[in-house]
N, C-alpha and C positions, 0 to 999 in steps of 0.2 A: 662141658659146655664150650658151643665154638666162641672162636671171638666177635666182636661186633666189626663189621669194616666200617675202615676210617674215610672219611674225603672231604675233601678241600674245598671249600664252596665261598670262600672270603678270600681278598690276596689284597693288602695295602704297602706301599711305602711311601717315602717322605723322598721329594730330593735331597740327593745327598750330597752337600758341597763340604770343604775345607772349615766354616765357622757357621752355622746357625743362628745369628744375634737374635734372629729374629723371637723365638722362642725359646723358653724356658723347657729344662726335662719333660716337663708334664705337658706343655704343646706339641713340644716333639715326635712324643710317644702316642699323644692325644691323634695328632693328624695321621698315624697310620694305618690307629684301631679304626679310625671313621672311614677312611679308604676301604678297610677289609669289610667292614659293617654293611657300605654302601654296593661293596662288590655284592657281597650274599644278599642283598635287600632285609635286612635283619638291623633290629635295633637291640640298645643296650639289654631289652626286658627279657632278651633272645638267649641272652650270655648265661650260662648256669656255671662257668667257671673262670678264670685268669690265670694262666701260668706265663712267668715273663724270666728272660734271662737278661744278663749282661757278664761280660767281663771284671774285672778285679774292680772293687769300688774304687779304689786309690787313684783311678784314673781320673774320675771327676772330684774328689774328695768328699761323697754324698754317701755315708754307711746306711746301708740296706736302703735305700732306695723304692725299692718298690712300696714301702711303708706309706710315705709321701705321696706317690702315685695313683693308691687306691680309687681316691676322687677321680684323676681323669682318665682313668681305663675303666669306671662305672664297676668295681670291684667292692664297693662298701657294701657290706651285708653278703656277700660271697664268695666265696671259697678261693685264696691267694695263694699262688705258687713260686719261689723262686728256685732257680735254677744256677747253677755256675757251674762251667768245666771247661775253663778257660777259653782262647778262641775257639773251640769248638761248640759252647756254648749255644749259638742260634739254634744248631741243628740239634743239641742234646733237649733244650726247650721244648723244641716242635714234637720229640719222640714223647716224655713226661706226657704232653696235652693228647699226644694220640694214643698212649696206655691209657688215657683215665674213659676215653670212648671207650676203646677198646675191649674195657673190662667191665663195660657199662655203667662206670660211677657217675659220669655225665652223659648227656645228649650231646649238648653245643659248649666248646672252648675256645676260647679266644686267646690265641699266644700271641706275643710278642718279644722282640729281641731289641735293644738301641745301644749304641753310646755319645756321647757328647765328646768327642774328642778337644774340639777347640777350647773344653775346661782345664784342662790337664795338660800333660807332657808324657804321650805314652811311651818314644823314645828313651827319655831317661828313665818311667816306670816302670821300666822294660831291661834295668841297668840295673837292678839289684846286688849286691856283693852278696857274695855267695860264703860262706866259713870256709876258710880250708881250700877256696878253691882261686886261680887266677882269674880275676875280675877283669868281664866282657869289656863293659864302659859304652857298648856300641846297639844297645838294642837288640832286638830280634836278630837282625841282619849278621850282625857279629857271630850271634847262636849258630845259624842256620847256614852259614857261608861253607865253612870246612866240610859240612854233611855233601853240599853241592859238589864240593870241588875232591871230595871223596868218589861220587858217582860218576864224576868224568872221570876219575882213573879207573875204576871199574868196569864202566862199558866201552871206553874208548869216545866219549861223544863229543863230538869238533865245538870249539869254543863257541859257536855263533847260535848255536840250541837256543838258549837264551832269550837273544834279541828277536827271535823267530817264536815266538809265543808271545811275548810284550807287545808286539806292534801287531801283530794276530788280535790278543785282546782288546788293545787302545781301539783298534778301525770297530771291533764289535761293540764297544760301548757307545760310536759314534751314532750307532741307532737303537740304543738303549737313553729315551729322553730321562731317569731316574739316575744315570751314571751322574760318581763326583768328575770323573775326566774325562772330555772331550778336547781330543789335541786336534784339528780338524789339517792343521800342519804337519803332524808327523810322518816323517820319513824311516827307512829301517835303516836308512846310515847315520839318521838322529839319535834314534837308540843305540847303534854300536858306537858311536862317537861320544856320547854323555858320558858325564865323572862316574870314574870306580868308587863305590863306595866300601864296599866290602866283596876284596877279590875272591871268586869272579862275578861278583852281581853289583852289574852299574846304576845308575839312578833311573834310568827308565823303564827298569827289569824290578822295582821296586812297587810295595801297594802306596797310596796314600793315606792321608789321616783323614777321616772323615767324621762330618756329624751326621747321622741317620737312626731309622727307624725302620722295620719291619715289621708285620703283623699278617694271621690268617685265622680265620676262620673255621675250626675242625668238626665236624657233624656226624651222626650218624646215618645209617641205611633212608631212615624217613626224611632227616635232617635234606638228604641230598637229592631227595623223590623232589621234594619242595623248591628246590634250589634252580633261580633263574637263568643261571648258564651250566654248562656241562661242567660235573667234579673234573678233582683228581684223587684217582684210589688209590689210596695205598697200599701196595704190595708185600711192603716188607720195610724193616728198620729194625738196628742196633744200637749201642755204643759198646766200645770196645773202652781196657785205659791198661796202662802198664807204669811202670816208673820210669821216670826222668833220666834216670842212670843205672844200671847194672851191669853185670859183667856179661859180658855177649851180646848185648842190646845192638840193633842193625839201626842206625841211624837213617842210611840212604833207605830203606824199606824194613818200617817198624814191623811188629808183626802183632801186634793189636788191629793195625790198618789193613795187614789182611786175613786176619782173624774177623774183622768186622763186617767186610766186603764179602765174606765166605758168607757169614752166615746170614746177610740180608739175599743175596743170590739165592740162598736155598729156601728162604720163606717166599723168592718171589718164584721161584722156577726155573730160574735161568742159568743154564747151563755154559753159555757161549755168550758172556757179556759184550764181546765186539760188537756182535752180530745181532741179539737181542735189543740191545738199549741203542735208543736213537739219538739219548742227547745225554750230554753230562755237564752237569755245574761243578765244578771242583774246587776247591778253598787252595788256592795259587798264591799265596802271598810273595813271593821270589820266583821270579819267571822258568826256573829250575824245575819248581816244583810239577809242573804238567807230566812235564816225562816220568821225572821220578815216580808218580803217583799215578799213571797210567800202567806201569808196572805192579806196584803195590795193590792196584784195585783190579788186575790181573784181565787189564785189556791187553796187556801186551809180555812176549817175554822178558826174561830178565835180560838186562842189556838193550833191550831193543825199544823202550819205550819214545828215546829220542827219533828215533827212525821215522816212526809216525808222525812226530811234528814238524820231521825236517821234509818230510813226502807229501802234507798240506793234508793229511787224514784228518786233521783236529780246527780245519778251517771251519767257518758256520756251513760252507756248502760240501764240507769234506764226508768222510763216511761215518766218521764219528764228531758230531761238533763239541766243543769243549768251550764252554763258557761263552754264549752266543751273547749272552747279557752284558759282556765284556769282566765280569768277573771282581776278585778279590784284587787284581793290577788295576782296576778303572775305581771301586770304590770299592771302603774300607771302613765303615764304623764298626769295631774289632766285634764287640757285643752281638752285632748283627747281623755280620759278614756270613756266619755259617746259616740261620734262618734263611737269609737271600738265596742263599746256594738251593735250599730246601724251597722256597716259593718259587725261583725260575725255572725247578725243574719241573713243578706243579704249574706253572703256567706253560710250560712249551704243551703239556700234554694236553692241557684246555684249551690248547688253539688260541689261548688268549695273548702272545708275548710282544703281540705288534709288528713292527720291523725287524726285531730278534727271532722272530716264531723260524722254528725248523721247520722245514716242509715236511708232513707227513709222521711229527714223532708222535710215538704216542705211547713210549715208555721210558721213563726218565731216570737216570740219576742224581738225585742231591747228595755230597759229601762235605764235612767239615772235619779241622783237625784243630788241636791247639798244644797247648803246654810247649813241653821239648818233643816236639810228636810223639806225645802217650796218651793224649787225649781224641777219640775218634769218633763219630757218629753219624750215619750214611742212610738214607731211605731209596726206594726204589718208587715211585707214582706210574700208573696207567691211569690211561682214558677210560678204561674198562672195569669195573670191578673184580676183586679177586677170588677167584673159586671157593668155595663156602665148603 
């Protein structure tokens, strides 16, 4: 039996700033699903399922979470999913909710991704002691620095990569009215000039904490006959995972990440992702990471992934734009971050993105990663449905 395709016919989020007071978890999360609801013109009675992710509960102190929630994601009386796989988690979510179309166990699902950042300290929750092993103290940043400063000595990439993807990002969020940062000030010798915080990634090269929400709408073939703006079809989707540490593990390019990319490429068809995909969301949490992972998802050769950013290919008007939405550098509710990655690539192909829309895409990438990059999960969306 074939599969059923999947598409996107709902797309909500919440703005997403630095503290939330305004609402509680269940508003938060409330105001996305009605965003996506109202995109698809579908009500609660619509939903035949809930699959919702987040990150490590510890960040807010709230165990399992989604328990609580039921009520305002209209999930009482039906079928509850959760999800974790660390920041990659959004996008692990949205794949979950598009298996159970997929395999026809539903019609209509309603996913969702959030975190409440301003409850927590995801920095220090982020600082774990580890047994046995020399204790970070610094967060992600601290993790993820040496991987960076690894891949400048292997491809040779001039210290300013960097700041040339951060201020890339920040000007693209400037017309993403849902971004948590709008510097309408930034300069690119702001960014090079801001405090190191973990050499070589300064403070402007960094994501923010953010409180947000994402949510969509996933359908089937009729679901999307029905639907009052144009889907996005999905083409393909994986997750990939590996461990944290082993011996031989490629930090600067996992190989789950391209283990994962290989194998949504071949459920979607594409041979020559440069040339193919018109737009890519990529989970960029350290401004490093674009190049790095324009390699790893095999836009570019090895070494040569900086090349591309430093040559403006990864601008929103470039030949491959990279986070037109301004990305995981502009907002960051951890929970969510990957789902985003997964609906902006779903709305470039709907023509629906606004003042981010790419001219002309109409096949997208969404990628998310998390853990020590072992966690990975990548979809491909067209405008078009996928060959049956």
């Amino acid at each position: 039996m074939t599969k059923e395709p999947v598409a996107v016919v709902g797309i909500g989020q919440t703005k997403h700033t630095a503290a939330r007071r305004d609402v509680s978890i269940a508003g938060l999360v409330r105001e996305a699903a009605v965003r996506a609801l109202d995109d698809a013109q579908l009500g609660w009675a619509d939903i035949d399922a809930v699959v919702i992710g987040k990150a490590p509960d510890f960040f807010e102190g709230v165990m399992m979470p989604e328990l609580y929630l039921a009520d305002a994601l209209g999930a009482v009386g039906k079928p509850m999913l959760r999800v974790h796989t660390a920041g990659s988690v959004g996008g692990s979510t949205a794949l979950v909710a598009s298996g159970l179309i997929a395999a026809r166990v539903h019609r209509t699902v309603l996913t969702l991704a959030f975190e409440k950042q301003s409850e927590s300290n995801a920095m220090w929750g982020l600082s774990l002691p580890i047994p046995f092993q020399q204790p970070l103290l610094a967060g992600a940043g601290g993790f993820f620095a040496p991987h960076v400063r690894a891949y400048m000595r292997r491809t040779g990439a001039p210290s300013g990569i960097g700041a040339l993807v951060a201020y890339k990002d920040r000007r693209n969020a400037l017309r993403n009215p849902y971004a948590h940062l709008h510097e309408h000030d930034l300069t690119l010798e702001r960014v090079r000039s801001s405090p190191m915080l973990w050499d070589p990634i300064r403070y402007s090269e960094t994501c923010p904490s953010s409180d947000g929400a994402c949510a969509m709408v996933l359908t089937d073939r009729a679901g999307a006959d029905r639907a009052p703006y144009p889907p996005a079809w999905m083409h393909g989707g994986a997750m990939r995972s590996e461990p944290t540490l082993f011996a031989g593990k490629d930090f600067v390019s996992p190989r789950a990440g391209r283990d994962c990319a290989a194998d949504v490429y071949r459920q979607a068809g594409i041979t020559d992702p440069r040339r193919e995909i018109d737009a890519v969301e990529m989970y960029v949490p350290f401004s490093w990471y674009e190049p790095m992972w324009l390699e790893n998802l095999g836009f570019a050769d090895e070494g040569a992934g900086w090349k591309l950013t430093e040559s403006g290919v990864t601008e929103i008007d470039g030949e491959l734009p990279v986070n037109p939405s301004g990305g995981v550098l502009s907002t960051n509710p951890i929970g969510a971050s990957g789902m985003l990655r997964f609906a902006e690539a779903a709305l470039q192909v709907r023509g629906r993105a606004g003042e981010h829309q790419v001219d002309g895409a109409r096949k997208a990438l969404g990628h998310a990663y998390g853990g020590g990059s072992q966690f990975f999960s990548m979809w491909v969306v067209a405008d078009t449905p996928p060959e049956s």
